[in-house]
Every structure is written in structure tokens, then in C-alpha cells.
C-alpha positions in Angstrom: -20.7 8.7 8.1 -22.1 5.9 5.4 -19.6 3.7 3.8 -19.9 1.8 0.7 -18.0 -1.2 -1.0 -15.6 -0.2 -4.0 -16.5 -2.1 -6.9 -16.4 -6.1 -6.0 -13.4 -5.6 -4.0 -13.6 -5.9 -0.3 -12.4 -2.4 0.6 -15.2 -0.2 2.4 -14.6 3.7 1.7 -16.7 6.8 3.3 -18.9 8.4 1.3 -17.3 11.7 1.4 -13.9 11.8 0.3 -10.5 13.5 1.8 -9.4 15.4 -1.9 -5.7 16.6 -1.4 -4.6 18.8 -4.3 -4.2 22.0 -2.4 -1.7 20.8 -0.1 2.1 21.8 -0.4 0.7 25.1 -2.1 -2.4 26.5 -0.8 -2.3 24.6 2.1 0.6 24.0 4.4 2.0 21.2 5.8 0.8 21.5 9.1 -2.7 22.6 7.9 -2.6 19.4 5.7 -2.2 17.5 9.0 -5.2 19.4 10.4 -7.2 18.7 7.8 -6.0 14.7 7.6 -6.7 15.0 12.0 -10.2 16.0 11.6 -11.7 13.9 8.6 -10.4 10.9 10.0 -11.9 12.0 13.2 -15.6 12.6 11.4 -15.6 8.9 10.1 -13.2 10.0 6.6 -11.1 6.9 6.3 -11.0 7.7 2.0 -8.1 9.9 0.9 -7.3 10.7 -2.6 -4.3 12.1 -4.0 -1.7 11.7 -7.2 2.1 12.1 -7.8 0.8 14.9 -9.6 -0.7 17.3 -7.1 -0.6 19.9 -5.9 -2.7 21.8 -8.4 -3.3 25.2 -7.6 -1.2 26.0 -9.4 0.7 22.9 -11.0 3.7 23.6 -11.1 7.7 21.9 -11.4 8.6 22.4 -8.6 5.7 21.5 -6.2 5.0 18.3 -8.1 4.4 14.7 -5.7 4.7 17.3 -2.9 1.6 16.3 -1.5 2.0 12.6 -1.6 5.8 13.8 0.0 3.2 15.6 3.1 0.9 12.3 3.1 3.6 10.1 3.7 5.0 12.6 6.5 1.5 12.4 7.9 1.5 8.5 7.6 5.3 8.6 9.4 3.9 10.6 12.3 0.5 9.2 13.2 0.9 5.6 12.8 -2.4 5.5 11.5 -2.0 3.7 7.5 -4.2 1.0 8.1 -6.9 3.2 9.5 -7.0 5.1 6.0 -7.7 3.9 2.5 -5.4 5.6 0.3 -5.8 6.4 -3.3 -3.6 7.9 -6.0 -2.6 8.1 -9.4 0.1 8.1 -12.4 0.3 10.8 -14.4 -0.2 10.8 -18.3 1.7 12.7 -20.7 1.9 16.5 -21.5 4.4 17.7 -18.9 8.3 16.8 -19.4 8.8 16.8 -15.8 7.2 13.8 -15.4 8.8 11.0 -16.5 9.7 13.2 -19.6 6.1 13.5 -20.8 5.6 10.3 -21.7 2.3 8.5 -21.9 1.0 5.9 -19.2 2.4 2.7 -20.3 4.2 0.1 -18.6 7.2 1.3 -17.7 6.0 4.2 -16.7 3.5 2.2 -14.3 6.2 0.3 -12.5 8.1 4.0 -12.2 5.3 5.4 -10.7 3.7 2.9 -8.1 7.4 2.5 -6.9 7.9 6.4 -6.5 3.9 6.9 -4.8 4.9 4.1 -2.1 8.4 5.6 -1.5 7.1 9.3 -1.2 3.8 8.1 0.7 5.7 6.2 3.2 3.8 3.0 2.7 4.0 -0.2 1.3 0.9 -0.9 -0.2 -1.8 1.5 -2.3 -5.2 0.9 -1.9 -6.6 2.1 -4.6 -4.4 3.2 -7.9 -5.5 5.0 -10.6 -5.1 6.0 -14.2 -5.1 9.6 -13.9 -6.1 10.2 -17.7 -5.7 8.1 -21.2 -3.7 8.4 -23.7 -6.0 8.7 -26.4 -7.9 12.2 -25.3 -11.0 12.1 -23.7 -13.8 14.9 -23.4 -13.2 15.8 -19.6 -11.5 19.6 -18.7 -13.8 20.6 -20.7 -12.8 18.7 -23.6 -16.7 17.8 -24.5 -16.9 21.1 -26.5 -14.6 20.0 -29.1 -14.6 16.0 -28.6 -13.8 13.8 -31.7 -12.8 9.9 -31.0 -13.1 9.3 -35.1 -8.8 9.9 -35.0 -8.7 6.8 -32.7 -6.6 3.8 -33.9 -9.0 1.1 -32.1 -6.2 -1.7 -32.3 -3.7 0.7 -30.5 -5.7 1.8 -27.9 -6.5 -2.5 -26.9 -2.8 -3.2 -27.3 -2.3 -0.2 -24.8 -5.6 -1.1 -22.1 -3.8 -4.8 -21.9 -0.5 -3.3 -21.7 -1.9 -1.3 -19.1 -3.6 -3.8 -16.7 -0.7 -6.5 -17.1 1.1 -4.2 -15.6 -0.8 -3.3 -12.5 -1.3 -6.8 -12.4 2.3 -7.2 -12.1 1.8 -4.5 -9.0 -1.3 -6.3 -7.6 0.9 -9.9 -7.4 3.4 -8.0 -5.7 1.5 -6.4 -2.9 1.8 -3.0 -4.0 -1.8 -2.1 -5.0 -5.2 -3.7 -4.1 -7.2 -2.4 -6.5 -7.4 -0.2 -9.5 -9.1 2.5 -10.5 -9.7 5.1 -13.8 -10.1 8.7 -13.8 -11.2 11.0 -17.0 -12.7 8.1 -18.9 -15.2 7.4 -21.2 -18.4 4.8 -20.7 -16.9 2.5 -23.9 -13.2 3.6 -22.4 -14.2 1.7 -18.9 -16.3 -1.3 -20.7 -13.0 -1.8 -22.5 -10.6 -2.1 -19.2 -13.3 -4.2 -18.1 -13.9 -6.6 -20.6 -10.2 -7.5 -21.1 -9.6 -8.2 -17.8 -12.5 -10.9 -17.8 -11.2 -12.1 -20.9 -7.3 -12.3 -19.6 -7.9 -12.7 -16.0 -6.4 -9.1 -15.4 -7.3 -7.0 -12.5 -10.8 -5.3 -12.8 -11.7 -2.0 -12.5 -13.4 -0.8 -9.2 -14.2 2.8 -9.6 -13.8 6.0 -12.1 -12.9 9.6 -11.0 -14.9 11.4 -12.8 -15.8 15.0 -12.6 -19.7 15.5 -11.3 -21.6 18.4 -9.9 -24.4 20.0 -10.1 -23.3 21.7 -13.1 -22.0 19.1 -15.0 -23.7 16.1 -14.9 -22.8 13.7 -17.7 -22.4 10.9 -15.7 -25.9 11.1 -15.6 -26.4 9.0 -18.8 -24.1 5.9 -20.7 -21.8 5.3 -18.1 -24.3 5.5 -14.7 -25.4 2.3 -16.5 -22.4 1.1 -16.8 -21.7 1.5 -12.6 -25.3 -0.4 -12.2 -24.8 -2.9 -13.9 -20.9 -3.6 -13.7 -20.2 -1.9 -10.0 -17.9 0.0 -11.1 -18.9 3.2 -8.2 -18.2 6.9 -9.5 -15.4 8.8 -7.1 -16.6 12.6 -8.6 -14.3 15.4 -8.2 -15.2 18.5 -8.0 -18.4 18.4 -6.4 -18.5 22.1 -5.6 -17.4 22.9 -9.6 -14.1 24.0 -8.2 -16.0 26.0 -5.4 -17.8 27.5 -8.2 -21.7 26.4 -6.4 -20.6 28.2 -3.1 -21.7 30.9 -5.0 -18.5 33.1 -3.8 -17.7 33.7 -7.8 -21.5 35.2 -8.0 -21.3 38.6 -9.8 -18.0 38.7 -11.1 -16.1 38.3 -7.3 -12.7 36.5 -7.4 -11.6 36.2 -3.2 -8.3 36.7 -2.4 -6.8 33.2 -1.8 -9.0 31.4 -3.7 -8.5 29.0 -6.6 -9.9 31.4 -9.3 -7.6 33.6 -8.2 -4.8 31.2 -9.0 -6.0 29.1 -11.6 -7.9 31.7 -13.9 -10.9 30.5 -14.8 -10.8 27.5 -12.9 -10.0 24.8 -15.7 -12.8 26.5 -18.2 -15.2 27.0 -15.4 -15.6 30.1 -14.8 -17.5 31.8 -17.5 -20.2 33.7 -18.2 -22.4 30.9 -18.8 -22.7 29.0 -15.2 -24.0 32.4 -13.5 -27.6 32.1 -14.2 -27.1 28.2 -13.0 -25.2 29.1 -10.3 -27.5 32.0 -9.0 -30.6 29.5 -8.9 -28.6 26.8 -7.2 -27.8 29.0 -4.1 -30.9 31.1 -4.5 -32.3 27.5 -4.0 -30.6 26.4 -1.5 -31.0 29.8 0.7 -34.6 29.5 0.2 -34.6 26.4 1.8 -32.4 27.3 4.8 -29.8 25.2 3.4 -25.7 26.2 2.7 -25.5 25.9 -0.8 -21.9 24.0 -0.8 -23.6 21.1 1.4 -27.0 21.3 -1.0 -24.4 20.5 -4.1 -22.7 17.9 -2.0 -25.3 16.3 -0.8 -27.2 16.4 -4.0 -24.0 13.9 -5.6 -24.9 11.5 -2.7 -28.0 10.9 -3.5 -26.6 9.3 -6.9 -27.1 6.1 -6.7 -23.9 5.5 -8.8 -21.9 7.5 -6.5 -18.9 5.5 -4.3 -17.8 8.6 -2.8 -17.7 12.8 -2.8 -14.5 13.8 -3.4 -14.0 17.2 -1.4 -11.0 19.5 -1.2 -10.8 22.7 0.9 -8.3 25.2 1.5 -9.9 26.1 5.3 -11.3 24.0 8.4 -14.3 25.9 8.4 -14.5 25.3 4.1 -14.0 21.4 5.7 -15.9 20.8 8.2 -18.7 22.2 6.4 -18.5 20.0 3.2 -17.6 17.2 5.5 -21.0 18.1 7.6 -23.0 17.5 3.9 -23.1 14.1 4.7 -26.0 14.6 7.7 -27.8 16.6 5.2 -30.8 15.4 3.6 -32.7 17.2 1.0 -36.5 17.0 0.9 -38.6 16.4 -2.5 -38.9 19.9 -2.7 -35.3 20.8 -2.7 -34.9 17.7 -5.5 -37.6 18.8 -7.6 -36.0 22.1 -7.7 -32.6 20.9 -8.4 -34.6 18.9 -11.8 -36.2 22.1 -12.7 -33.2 24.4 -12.5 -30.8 21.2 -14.3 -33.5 21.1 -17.1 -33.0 25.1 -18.0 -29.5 24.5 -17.6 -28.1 21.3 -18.2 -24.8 21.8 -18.9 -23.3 25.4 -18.3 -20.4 24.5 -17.8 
């Protein structure tokens, strides 16, 4: 396992990342533990998480249930300062969060408080901003994406607001460093150039979603993590499981996410099966599993801090986990270019 520095901090994460969100509904408790046993085990010391999982489905009354199973984890191993932990406040849109309100920073203080209580720890290592308040393009958003209703004053004030209140958190020993998620290249520049200008804590890393399917970090913002070290964390490296290739044809396997989540967050359409076909026709012709191909495709990135994986099965685990002793020839990249020019974003 290969680690990497977060941003300019001092904290070293594994490139392949422990993702959490099935646990406390696809997964159980005890196969949470399992899966926590292992990665750590194989050289994982990054987990991610948020006080909003699980996910599959979301739901009232599973919500901060897997930070609730982290923190059990924590209690019973004796094992926190072995692990980096991430995790994240949510914004608004549900009203049993904090009511639905936005990220602010109130809600902030709430939130960090609640994740340390429920994660049995007194110190995050990395928290993040789950999603802004002004709308982005991510969860499929890019279709339909218009900033031009932005008031540009508003959205400083609320940035500032923001990081003076993680700093607050930071001074107090309760987070180390801090992260985005679902933001935008002039969105990060922004959290970044305020906090030079204020002497706020700066941004380390964005969560971003990157696979071989949708690859927009490919552009504005990969400069933006040369040149400012700000590393991408991707989610959904696999497109939701979707480059397995076990949705080819129409199949939906009992258990899996599509068949909880639909279409997988506006993922599973019609239009990723010719992409998706070539992928794992690609990677079979190679003698490759087409899951590690994808995953080890996003570590070649040279913007990428760490894979985020998730799986609902130790065999799914160990197998994404196993990615990161996978190295693809020229051949296998030059086809990944050729198929990613007739499809470059089907998703």
C-alpha cells in the first residue's frame, strides 16, 4: 500500500480509501467490523464517512448510524490513532437534519460536536463540507448547471463564515484539517484564497466524484490540485459498481445498490452501456477484473490523494482493495483514452 500527504498538512493517508455508506443498512454491524478488520490489515489506515450515511437507502431513521458503528468499532479495538478518520456535515434539503438548514456556523459547531460524540473520539482528522449551499453540478447536476443566479457577495460572506468556524474547531482540537466535497474549481480557489488572506484554515482535499465514466476532474480543477495541493479523494470509483459490469444488459442483482437506489443517483441509463461494455470488454481482454482496471485507472491520476471504495461483501473488498498492486500497461491506458474519447461523459 502507497501513501501520500493530504494537502500541506502532515497527515499521510493510503491511497485506497475505507468508503462506509453501506454500513447500518446494507451492511451490518458486525460485517462493518469485518470490513474495518481487514483494510486496516492490508495497509487502509483512511476511512471516510459522514453524519449522513448510510445511503442505500437514506433514510430517517438510519441517519449518523454509521458514524454510531465507527465509534463502536473505535470503543472495541483501541485502534483510533492507527486510523485517519474523515467525515462530513450535512447541507440542507432534509428536515431531519438540523431542520434542513444550510451549512453555516452554527450548524458547524452542531455537527463536529455530534460526529466526535457518535464516533467515540475526540479529534477528526479530516472534516469536510459535504456539499454548498449555492448548488453545484455534481449528482448529475452538470446537465442542467447555471451559477448566473449566484449572489457572489453572499456566497464570500458564507466561505468566511464557514472557515472561521472550523477554525474555531481546529483551535480547539477537534479537527486537524479540512476538506470539501461536491465543489467547483472557482468554489475551492475561493476557500482557498480567503483563508491566505484571513489566516483561516486551508483546504487539503475535495471529494469529488471520478471514474472512468465521469471524468471532469480531468480539466479546471486537476490544475487547481497541481498547483495548490489540494489532492482529489473521488468517490465512486466503480460509478456506483456500475464498471463491474454486473448492470450490463439490463441486470439489476438482488442486494445490490441499483436495486435499492433506482438508478443509482442518475447513473444507470441507457447511455453508459456502450461505455461500460468496452471498459470490461477491455479489461477481460487483458486478463484484468474490470472493477480493479477502473480503480486502478483513478490511481494513476496524478491529482488523486486517495480511491474511495465501498463494498457491500469481503470478496467485493478485498478485490478493490487488491487494485492497488495492479498496474496497467500502455496498452491497457491507450485503450482506456480511446474508449474515453468515443465516450467522454455517459454518465
Amino acid at each position: 500500500m502507497k501513501y501520500k500527504q493530504l494537502g500541506r498538512t502532515d497527515i499521510s493517508v493510503s491511497e485506497i480509501c475505507l468508503g462506509t455508506m453501506t454500513w447500518g443498512s446494507q451492511n451490518s454491524e458486525a460485517e462493518a467490523f469485518q470490513q474495518m478488520d481487514y483494510a486496516l490489515e492490508k495497509g487502509v489506515n483512511f476511512f471516510d464517512t459522514a453524519e449522513l450515511y448510510p445511503t442505500t437507502p437514506l433514510s430517517a431513521d438510519t441517519y449518523t448510524d454509521t458514524e454510531k458503528i465507527i465509534g463502536r468499532w473505535i470503543a472495541a479495538r483501541g485502534k483510533r490513532d492507527d486510523i485517519v478518520l474523515a467525515t462530513k456535515v450535512a447541507g440542507a434539503g432534509r428536515d431531519y437534519i438540523r431542520g434542513g438548514a444550510p451549512i453555516n456556523a452554527d450548524t458547524i459547531r452542531q455537527a463536529v460536536d455530534a460526529s466526535l460524540s457518535r464516533l467515540n473520539t475526540d479529534y477528526i482528522d479530516l472534516y469536510q463540507i459535504h456539499w454548498p449551499n449555492r448548488g453545484h453540478y455534481h449528482f448529475r447536476g452538470v446537465w442542467g448547471y447555471d451559477p448566473s443566479n449566484q449572489d457572489r457577495n453572499q456566497v464570500l460572506d458564507e466561505i468566511t463564515e464557514k472557515l472561521e468556524a472550523l477554525e474555531d474547531c481546529v483551535k480547539a482540537g477537534k479537527i486537524r484539517a479540512i476538506g470539501l466535497s461536491n465543489e467547483t474549481c472557482w468554489g475551492t480557489q475561493t476557500f482557498l484564497s480567503i483563508a491566505e488572506k484571513k489566516g483561516l484554515p486551508r483546504v487539503a482535499s475535495i471529494q469529488n466524484e471520478y471514474n472512468l465514466l465521469y471524468r471532469p476532474y480531468d480539466l479546471d480543477l486537476a490544475e487547481l490540485s497541481h498547483h495548490e495541493e489540494v489532492g482529489l479523494l473521488a468517490y465512486s470509483p466503480l460509478a456506483a459498481g456500475i464498471l463491474s459490469g454486473k448492470y450490463l444488459g439490463g441486470a439489476v442483482p438482488a442486494g445490490s445498490r441499483g436495486s435499492i437506489n433506482g438508478n443509482l443517483g442518475g447513473r444507470l441509463t441507457p447511455h453508459q452501456q456502450e461505455a461500460t461494455r468496452a471498459y470490461v470488454d477491455l479489461a477481460k481482454e487483458h486478463g484484468l477484473d474490470p472493477s480493479q482496471m477502473a480503480l486502478a485507472f483513478c490511481l494513476t491520476r496524478p491529482f488523486m490523494a486517495s480511491v474511495i471504495i465501498g463494498a457491500t461483501t469481503m470478496e467485493q473488498l478485498q478485490t478493490d482493495i487488491g487494485a492497488a498492486d495492479v498496474t496497467l500497461s500502455d496498452t491497457v491506458m491507450k485503450g482506456i483514452a480511446d474508449i474515453h474519447r468515443r465516450y467522454p461523459m455517459p454518465i
